[in-house]
C-alpha positions as CSV (number, residue, x, y, z in Angstrom):
1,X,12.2,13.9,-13.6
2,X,11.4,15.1,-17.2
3,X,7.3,14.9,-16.4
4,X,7.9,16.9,-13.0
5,X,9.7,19.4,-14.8
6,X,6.6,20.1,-16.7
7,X,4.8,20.9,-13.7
8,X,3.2,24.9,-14.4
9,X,3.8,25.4,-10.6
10,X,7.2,26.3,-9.4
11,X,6.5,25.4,-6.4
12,X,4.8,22.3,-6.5
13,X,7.4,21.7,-9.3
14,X,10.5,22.6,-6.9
15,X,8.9,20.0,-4.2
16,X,8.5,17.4,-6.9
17,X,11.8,17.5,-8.2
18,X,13.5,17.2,-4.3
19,X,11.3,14.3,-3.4
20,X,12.9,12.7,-6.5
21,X,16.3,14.2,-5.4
22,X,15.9,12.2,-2.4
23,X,14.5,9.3,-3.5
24,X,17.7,8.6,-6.1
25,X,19.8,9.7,-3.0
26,X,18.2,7.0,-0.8
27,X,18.5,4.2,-3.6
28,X,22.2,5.1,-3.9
29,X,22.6,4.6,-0.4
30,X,20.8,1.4,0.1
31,X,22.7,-0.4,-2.5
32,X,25.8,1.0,-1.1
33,X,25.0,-0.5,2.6
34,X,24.0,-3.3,0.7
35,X,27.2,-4.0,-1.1
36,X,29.1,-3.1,1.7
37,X,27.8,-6.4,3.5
38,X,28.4,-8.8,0.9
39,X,26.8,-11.8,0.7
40,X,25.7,-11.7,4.3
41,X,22.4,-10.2,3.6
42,X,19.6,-11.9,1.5
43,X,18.5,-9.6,-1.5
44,X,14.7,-8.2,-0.6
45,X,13.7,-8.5,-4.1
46,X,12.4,-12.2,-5.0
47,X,11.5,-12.9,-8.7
48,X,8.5,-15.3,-8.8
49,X,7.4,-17.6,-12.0
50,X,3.6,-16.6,-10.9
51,X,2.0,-14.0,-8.5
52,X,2.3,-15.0,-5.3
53,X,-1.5,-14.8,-4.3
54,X,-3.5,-16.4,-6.6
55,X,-6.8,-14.5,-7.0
56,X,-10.1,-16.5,-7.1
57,X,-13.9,-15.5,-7.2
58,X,-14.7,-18.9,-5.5
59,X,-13.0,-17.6,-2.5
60,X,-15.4,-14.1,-1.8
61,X,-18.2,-15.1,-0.2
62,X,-21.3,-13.1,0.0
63,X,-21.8,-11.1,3.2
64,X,-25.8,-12.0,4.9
65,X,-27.5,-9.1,6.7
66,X,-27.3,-9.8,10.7
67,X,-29.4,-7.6,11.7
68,X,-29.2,-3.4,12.9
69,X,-27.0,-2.0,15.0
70,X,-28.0,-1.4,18.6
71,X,-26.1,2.3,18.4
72,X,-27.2,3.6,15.4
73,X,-29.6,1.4,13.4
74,X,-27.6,0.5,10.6
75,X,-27.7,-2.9,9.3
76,X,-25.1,-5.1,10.1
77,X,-23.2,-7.8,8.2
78,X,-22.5,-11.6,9.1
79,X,-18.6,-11.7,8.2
80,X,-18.0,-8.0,10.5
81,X,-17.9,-8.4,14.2
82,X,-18.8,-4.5,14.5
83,X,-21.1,-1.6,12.7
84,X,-19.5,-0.4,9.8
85,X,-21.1,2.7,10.7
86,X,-20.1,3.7,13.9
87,X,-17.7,1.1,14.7
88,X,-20.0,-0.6,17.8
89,X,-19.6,-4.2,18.6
């Protein structure tokens, strides 16, 4: 809230500060519902040792020219199934 307050427009300003208004407002309530239920309900935030997607250049292969595109002429690639371009099949 201190960094939108520093914002020269007071109207962009004004809107800034209510979306964060509401966002606080909406936390407030969630953890309310969420308290209200107890143990009934599994938390939605999961702590993980590591990420759970493990990112690997061996895995991106490179994409082979197909050929053109019988709409518009532009060269298609092997791993899309339509023109990038135009969006033919």
């Amino acid at each position: 809230m201190a960094i939108a307050s520093r914002i020269e427009d007071p109207a962009e300003r004004e809107r800034r500060l209510i979306q964060l208004e509401i966002s606080i407002s909406e936390i407030v309530r969630y953890r309310e519902i969420v308290s209200s239920l107890g143990g009934s309900v599994a938390s939605p935030f999961v702590e993980r040792e590591s990420p759970v997607r493990e990112t690997s250049n061996s895995e991106v292969k490179p994409s082979s020219t197909m050929g053109d595109c019988h709409s518009c002429g532009a060269k298609m690639t092997g791993d899309l199934d339509f023109c990038p371009v135009c969006g033919e099949f």
